[in-house]
N, C-alpha and C positions, 0 to 999 in steps of 0.2 A: 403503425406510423401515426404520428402526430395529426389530428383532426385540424384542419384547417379554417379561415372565414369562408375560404370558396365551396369547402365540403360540406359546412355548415349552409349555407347556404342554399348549394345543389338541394341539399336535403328538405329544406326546409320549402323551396319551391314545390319539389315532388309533393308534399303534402297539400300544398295548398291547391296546386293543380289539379290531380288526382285525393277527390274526396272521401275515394276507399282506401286508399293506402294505410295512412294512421302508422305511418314507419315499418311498414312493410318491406317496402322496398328503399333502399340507400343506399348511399356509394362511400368510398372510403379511398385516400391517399393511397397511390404505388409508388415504387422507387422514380420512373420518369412524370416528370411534371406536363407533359400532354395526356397522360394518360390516368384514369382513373378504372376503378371494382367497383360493380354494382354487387348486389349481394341483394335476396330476396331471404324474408322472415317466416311467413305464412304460406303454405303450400297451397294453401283456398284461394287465397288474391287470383283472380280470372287477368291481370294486366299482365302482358306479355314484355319477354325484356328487351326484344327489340320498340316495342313502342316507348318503353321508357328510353332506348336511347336514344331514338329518333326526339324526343322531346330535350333531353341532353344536349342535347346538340346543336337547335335551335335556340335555348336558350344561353351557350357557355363557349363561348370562343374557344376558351384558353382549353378545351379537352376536344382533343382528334380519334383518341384511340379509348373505347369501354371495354373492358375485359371484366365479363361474365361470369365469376365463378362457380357460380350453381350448374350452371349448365357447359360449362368447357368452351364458352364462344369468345371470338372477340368482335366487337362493331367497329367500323370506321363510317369517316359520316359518308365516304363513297359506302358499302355496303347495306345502307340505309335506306338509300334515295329511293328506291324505288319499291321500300313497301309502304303499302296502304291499307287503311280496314276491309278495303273491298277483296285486295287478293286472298286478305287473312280468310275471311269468310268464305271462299269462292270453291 
């Protein structure tokens, strides 16, 4: 699909946010326009892709639903809300 300003963008936040990244991780258009694919590059990257969505999603209105396809997930920002570093770790 056609890269977008907003997928441009997404992307271009994850980098600046996340200083390990270095386009590791990014998202790219799907058929529905709430919905966007992360996609992860490096199998080293220690960032998890729900932390990447939960940041998605704080910053991006216009996306409700991430579908994960590395990993066969999809996020909503209800399925989100309730992790943290802490339970990651725990």
């Amino acid at each position: 699909m056609k890269t977008t300003e907003r997928i441009k963008r997404i992307n271009a936040d994850l980098n600046a946010h996340y200083t390990s990244n270095k386009n590791c991780w990014w998202v790219s258009n799907c058929g529905m326009r709430e919905m966007i694919e992360l996609h992860k590059g490096d199998i080293n990257n220690r960032l998890k892709a729900v932390q990447i969505a939960k940041y998605i999603f704080s910053k991006e209105k216009s996306v409700n639903i991430i579908h994960y396809s590395g990993g066969c997930m999809i996020y909503t920002r209800e399925s989100v809300k309730g992790y943290s570093q802490k339970k990651r770790l725990a």
